[in-house]
Every structure is written in structure tokens, then in C-alpha cells.
C-alpha positions in Angstrom: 6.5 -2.2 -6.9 5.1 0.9 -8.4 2.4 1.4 -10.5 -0.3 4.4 -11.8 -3.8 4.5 -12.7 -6.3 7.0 -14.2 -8.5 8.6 -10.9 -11.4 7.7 -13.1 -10.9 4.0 -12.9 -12.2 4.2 -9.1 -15.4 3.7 -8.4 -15.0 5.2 -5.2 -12.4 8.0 -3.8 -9.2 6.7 -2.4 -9.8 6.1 1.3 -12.7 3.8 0.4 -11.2 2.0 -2.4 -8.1 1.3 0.4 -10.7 -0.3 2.9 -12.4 -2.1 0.0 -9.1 -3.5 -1.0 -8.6 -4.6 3.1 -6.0 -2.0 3.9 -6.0 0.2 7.2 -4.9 3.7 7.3 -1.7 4.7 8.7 -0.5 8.3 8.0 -0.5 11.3 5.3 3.0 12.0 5.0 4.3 15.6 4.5 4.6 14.9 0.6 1.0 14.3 0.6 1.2 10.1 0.2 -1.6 8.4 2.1 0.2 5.4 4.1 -1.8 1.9 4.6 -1.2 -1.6 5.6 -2.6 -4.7 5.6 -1.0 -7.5 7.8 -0.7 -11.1 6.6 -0.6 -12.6 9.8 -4.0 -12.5 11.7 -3.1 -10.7 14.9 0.8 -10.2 14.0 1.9 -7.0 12.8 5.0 -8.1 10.6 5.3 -8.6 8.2 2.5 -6.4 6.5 2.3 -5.1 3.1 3.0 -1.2 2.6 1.1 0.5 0.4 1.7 4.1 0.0 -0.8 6.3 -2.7 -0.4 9.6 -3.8 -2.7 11.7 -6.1 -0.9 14.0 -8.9 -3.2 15.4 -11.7 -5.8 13.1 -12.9 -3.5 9.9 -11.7 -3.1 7.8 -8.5 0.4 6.6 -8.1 0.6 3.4 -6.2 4.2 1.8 -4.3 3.8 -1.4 -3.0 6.3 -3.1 -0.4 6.0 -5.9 2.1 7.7 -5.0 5.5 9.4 -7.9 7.2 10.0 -6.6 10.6 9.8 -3.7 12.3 12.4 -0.6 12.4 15.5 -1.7 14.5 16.5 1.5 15.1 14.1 3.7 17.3 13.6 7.2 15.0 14.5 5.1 11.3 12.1 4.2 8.7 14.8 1.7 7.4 13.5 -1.8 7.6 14.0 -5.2 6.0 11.5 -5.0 2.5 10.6 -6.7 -0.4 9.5 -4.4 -3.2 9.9 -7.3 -6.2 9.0 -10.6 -4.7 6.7 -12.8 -6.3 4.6 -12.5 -2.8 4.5 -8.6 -4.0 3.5 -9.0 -7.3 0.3 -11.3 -6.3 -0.6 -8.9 -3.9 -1.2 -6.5 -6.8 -2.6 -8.3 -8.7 -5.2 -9.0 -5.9 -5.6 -4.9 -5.2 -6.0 -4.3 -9.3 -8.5 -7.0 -9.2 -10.5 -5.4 -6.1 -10.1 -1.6 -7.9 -11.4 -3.5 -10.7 -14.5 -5.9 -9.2 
């Protein structure tokens, strides 16, 4: 699920506002997208929601996915993902309503 707002609808800069919203840091990645995750197990890593946030202009460019498992394959980034599940969707809702609060 993708999705853009204006940078001057955060309160705070985008590393913060991921923590705020209960997210961890992973990775920059070498197109300049900031990788975070947020497990919704206690103690399990998968699945985990995948958020990845990138900053062009005066936008912040959000893609939302939740990770089933981990990579079979050792080197792949393929993976089993929802992007549209109803699962998804209330997940952000519950980030717009933290970037919001």
C-alpha cells in the first residue's frame, strides 16, 4: 500500500516519527528509502509489517507491506507479502492516526 504526505504534516523528522509510530530501523537502501519494521508477534520476527519511506521534494512517500516469512532463498528479497489486505489497510490507518496525534 502506498501512500504520500506533505513533509510539513510531521511534527517531527522522519526517524522520530517512525519510532513514535512503534517501528525499528532496518536499512537506507541505495535509492535512499529508509527500511523499518514493526513485528506483530511479541518476540517473533514474521510476520512484521514493512514499511519503507522515502523523501522527494517537499513529500514523504510511504509503501506499506506485511512480510509473512522470511526470504527462502539465501541472497533474495522475494518473500511471501501482503500489500492490500485488510490487515494492511488498518495498519495505516493506525500510522496516519499516530503522524496525526
Amino acid at each position: 500500500m502506498k501512500w504520500m504526505i506533505n513533509k510539513t504534516d510531521l511534527r517531527h523528522n522522519i526517524m522520530q516519527a517512525m519510532r513514535n509510530c512503534q517501528y525499528r530501523y532496518q536499512h537506507t537502501t541505495t535509492n535512499n528509502e529508509h527500511s523499518f519494521t514493526r513485528v506483530v508477534y511479541n518476540n517473533q520476527p514474521f510476520p512484521r509489517f514493512h514499511l519503507y519511506v522515502n523523501e522527494v521534494d517537499d513529500k514523504v512517500i510511504f509503501n506499506l507491506h506485511l512480510d509473512q516469512k522470511k526470504s527462502v532463498y539465501e541472497g533474495q528479497t522475494a518473500h511471501s507479502a501482503d500489500y492490500d489486505d485488510p490487515v494492511v489497510t488498518t495498519e495505516y490507518q493506525r500510522i496516519i492516526s499516530s503522524l496525526n496525534g
